[in-house]
N, C-alpha and C positions, 0 to 999 in steps of 0.2 A: 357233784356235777355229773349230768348223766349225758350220754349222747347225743337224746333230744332235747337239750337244753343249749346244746352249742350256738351261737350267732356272731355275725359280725359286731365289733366296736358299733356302736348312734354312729351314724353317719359315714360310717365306710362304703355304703353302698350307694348310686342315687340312681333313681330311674331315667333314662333321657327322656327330655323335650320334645315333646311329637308335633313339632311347628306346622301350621297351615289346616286345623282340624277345629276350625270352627270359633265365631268369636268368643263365648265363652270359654272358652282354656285359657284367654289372655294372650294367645301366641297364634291366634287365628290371621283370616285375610290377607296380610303382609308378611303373617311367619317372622315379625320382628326386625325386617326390614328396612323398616319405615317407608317411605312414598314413594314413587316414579324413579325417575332417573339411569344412570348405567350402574350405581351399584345395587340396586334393587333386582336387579335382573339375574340367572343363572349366567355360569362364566363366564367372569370378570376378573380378570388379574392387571392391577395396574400400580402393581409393586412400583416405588422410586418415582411414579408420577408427581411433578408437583405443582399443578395448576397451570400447565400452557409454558411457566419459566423453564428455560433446561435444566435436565435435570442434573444430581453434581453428577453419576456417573458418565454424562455427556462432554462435561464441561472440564473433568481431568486429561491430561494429555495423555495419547498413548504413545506404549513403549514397547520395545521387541517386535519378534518376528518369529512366525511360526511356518518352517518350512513345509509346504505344502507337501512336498512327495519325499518325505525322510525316512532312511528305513527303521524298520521294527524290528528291534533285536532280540534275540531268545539268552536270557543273562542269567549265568550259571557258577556260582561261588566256587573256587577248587576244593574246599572244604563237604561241598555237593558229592563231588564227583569223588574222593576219597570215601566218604559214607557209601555209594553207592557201590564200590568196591570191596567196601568190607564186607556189606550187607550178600555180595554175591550178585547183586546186579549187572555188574559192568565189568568187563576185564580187563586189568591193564594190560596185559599186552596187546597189540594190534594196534591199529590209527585210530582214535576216536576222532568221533564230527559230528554234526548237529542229527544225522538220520540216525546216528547210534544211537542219541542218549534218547530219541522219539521211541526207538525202538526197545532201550529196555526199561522205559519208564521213569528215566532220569528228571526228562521235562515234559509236555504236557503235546505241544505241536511244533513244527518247522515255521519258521518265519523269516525274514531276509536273510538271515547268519546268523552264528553265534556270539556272544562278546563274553570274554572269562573275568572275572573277578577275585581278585586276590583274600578274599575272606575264608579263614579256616585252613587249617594246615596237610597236606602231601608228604606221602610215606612213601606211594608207589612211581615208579619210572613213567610217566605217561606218555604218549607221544599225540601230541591234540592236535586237529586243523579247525583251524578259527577265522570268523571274519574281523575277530578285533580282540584285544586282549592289553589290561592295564601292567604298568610295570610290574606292579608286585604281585601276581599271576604268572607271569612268565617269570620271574628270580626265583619265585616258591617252585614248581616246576620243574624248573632247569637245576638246581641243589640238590631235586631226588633225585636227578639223573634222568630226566624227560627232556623231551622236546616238544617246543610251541610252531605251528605255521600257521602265517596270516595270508590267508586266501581274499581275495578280490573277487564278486562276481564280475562279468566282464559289462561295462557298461554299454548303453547303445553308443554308436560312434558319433550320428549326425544328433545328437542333444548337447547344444550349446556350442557347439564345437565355430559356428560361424561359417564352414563351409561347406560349400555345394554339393552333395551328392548325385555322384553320374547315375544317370536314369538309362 
């Protein structure tokens, strides 16, 4: 076997179908369309359509609820944040919070708060300010001899509150 002799397996290759070039190709005029209509025509999606009846995703009941204005949380395993100390990123001593770990590349951007998660194990003393934090975050934590706080941004006052705001 010599190099110019290499090729593909019959039939691993095909050339595509150059629709709309003429009626001798066999795929001329209509391009394989077939005749008039809305699916004859360029963009058409009418996925789950089924003749005029509802369609079933119509006809299932829905369920849940998607709060419209919920915050986006920046979710950071303590197992993260141990790495990130070892590697010389981060220092334990001092307050960590969410503009620390932007800043030395722990996470990626700032977003409403932080929320810690208890995956992967703490060696060092931490001392973290958080917008939210699972149990087993804060017991991992607080066992190296750290401390967790859960920070509140402060909400507006007149949202939902029911009462009148002096003008």
């Amino acid at each position: 076997m010599k190099l110019n002799e290499l090729s593909d397996n019959k039939g691993a290759r095909r050339n595509r179908v150059r629709v709309g070039r003429g009626i001798g190709s066999g795929k001329g005029k209509t391009g394989g369309r077939g005749v008039k209509g809305q699916k004859s025509r360029s963009g058409v999606a009418i996925h789950g359509f089924e003749g005029g009846q509802m369609p079933l995703h119509m006809r299932l009941p829905k369920r849940g609820f998607t709060p419209p204005y919920r915050k986006k949380l920046t979710i950071v395993n303590v197992g993260r944040l141990q790495q990130a100390i070892d590697n010389g990123k981060l220092k334990a001593d001092g307050d960590i919070d969410e503009q620390t770990l932007v800043d030395c590349g722990v996470v990626r951007r700032k977003l409403d708060g932080l929320r810690l998660l208890g995956d992967g194990e703490v060696t060092s003393a931490l001392s973290i300010t958080a917008y939210s934090a699972s149990k087993g975050a804060i017991e991992s934590i607080e066992k190296a001899g750290g401390k967790v706080t859960l920070v509140r941004p402060q909400e507006s006052s007149d949202i939902n509150t029911g009462e009148e705001q002096p003008s």
